[in-house]
C-alpha positions as a Markdown table, in Angstrom:
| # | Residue | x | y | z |
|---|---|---|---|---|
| 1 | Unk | 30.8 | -58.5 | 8.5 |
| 2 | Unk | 29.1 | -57.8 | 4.8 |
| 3 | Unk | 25.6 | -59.3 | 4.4 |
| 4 | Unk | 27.1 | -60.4 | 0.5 |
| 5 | Unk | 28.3 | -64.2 | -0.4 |
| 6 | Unk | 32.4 | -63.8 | -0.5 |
| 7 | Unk | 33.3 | -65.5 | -3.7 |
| 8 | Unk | 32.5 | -64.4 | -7.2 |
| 9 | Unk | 30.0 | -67.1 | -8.3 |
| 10 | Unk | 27.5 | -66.7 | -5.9 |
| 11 | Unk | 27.7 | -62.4 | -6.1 |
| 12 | Unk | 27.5 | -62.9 | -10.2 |
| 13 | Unk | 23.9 | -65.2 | -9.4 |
| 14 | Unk | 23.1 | -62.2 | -7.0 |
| 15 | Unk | 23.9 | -60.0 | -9.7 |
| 16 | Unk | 21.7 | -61.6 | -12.1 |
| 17 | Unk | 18.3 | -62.2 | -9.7 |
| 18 | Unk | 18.7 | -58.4 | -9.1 |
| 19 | Unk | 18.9 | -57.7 | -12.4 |
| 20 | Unk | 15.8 | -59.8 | -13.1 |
| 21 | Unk | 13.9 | -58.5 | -9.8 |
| 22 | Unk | 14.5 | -54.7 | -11.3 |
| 23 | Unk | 13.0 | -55.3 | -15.0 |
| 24 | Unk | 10.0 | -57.4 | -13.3 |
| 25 | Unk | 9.2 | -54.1 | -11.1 |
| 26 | Unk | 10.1 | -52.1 | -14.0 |
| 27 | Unk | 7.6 | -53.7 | -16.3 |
| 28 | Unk | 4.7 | -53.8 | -13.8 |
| 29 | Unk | 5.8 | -49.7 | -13.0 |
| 30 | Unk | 4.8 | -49.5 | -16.8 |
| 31 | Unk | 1.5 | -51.7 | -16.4 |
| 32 | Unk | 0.2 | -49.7 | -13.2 |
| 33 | Unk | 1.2 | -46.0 | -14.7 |
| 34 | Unk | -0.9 | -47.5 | -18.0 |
| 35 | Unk | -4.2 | -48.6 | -15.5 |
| 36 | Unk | -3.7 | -45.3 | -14.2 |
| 37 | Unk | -4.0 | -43.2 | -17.2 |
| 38 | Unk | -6.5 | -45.0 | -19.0 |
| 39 | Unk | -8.8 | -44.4 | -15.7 |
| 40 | Unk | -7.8 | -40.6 | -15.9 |
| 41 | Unk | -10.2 | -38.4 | -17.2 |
| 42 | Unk | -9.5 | -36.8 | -20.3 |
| 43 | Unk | -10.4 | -32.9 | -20.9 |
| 44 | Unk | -11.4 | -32.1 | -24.1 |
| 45 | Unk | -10.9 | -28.0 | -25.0 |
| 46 | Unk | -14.0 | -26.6 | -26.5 |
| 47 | Unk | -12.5 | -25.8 | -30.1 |
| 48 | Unk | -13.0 | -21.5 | -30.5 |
| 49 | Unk | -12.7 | -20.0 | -33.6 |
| 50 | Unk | -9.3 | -19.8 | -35.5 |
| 51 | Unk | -9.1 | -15.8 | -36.1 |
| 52 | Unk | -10.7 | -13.3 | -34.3 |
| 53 | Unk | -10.8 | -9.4 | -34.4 |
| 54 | Unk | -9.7 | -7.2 | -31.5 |
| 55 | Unk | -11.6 | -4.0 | -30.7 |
| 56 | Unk | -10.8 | -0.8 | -28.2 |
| 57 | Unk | -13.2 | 1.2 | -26.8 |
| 58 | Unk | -12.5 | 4.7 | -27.8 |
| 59 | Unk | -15.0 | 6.9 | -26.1 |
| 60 | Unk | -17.6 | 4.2 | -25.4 |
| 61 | Unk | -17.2 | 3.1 | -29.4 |
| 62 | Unk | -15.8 | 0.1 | -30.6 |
| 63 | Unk | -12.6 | 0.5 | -32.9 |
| 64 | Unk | -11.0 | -2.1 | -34.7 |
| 65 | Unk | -7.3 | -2.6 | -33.5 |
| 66 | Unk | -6.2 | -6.3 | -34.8 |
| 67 | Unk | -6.2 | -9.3 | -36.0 |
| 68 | Unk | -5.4 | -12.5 | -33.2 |
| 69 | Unk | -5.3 | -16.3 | -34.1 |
| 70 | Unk | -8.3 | -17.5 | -32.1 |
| 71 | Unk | -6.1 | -18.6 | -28.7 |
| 72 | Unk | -4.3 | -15.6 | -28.3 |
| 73 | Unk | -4.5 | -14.1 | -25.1 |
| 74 | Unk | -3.2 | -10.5 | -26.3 |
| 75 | Unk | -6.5 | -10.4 | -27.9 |
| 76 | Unk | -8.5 | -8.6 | -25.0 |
| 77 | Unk | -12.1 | -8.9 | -24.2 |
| 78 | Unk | -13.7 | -7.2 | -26.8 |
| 79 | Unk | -13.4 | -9.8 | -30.1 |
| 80 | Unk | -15.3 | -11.1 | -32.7 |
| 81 | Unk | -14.9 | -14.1 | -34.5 |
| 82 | Unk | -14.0 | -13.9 | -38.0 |
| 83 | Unk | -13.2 | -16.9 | -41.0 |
| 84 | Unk | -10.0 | -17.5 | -42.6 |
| 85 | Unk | -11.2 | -15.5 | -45.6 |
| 86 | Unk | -12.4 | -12.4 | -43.2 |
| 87 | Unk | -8.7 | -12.5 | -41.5 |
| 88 | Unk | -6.5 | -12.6 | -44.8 |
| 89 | Unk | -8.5 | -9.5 | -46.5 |
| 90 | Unk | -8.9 | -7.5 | -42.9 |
| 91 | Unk | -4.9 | -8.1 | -43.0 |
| 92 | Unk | -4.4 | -7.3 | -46.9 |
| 93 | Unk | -7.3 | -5.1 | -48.0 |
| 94 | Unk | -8.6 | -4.0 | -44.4 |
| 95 | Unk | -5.1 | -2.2 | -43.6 |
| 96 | Unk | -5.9 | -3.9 | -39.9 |
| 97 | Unk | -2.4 | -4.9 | -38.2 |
| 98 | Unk | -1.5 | -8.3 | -37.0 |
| 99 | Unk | -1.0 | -9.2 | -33.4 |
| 100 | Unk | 2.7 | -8.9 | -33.8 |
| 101 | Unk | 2.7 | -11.5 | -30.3 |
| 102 | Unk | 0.8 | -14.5 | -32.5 |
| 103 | Unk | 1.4 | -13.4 | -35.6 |
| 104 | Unk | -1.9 | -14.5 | -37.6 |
| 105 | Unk | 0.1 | -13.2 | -40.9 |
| 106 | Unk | 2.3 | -16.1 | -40.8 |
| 107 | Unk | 0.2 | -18.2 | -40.2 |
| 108 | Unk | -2.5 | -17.3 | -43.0 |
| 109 | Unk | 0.3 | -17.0 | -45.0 |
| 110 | Unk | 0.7 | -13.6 | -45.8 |
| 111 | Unk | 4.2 | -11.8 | -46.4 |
| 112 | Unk | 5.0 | -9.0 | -44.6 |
């Protein structure tokens, strides 16, 4: 024996409470995941500079090798920080390369 009313009027009314029950539990989903991530603790990145210069260490010396936008993580350990000015002429003038994984060129705008 089915636990559902046999004729259609009473299984359209069924119909229609379900339908309400689902967007009233949909709506307080929404409210709780809101609460939630308001109460969440939000992580703010420590901005680093936006170019930096890459070195080696050729026989205990420093030698320039390239030129990284500021996140890039091909950039190795041995950087310094350098302007938006200092990148485009180390890239133009310098003859340093570009990081060919985070392209600073295109993004300083320069043409290969």
């Amino acid at each position: 024996m089915s636990e559902l009313p046999p004729d259609l009027p009473r299984l359209r009314t069924l119909e229609t409470w379900l339908a309400v029950s689902l967007d009233r539990v949909r709506q307080r989903i929404a409210e709780v995941e809101t609460r939630e991530a308001a109460l969440r603790p939000v992580r703010v990145l420590a901005e680093g500079p936006g170019w930096v210069l890459s070195y080696l260490r050729v026989g205990g010396r420093p030698v320039v090798d390239s030129i990284h936008i500021g996140d890039c993580r091909m950039a190795g350990t041995h950087t310094k920080p350098i302007s938006r000015d200092e990148a485009r002429h180390a890239l133009t003038a310098g003859g340093i390369r570009a990081c060919e994984i985070c392209r600073p060129d295109s993004d300083l705008g320069i043409l290969d």
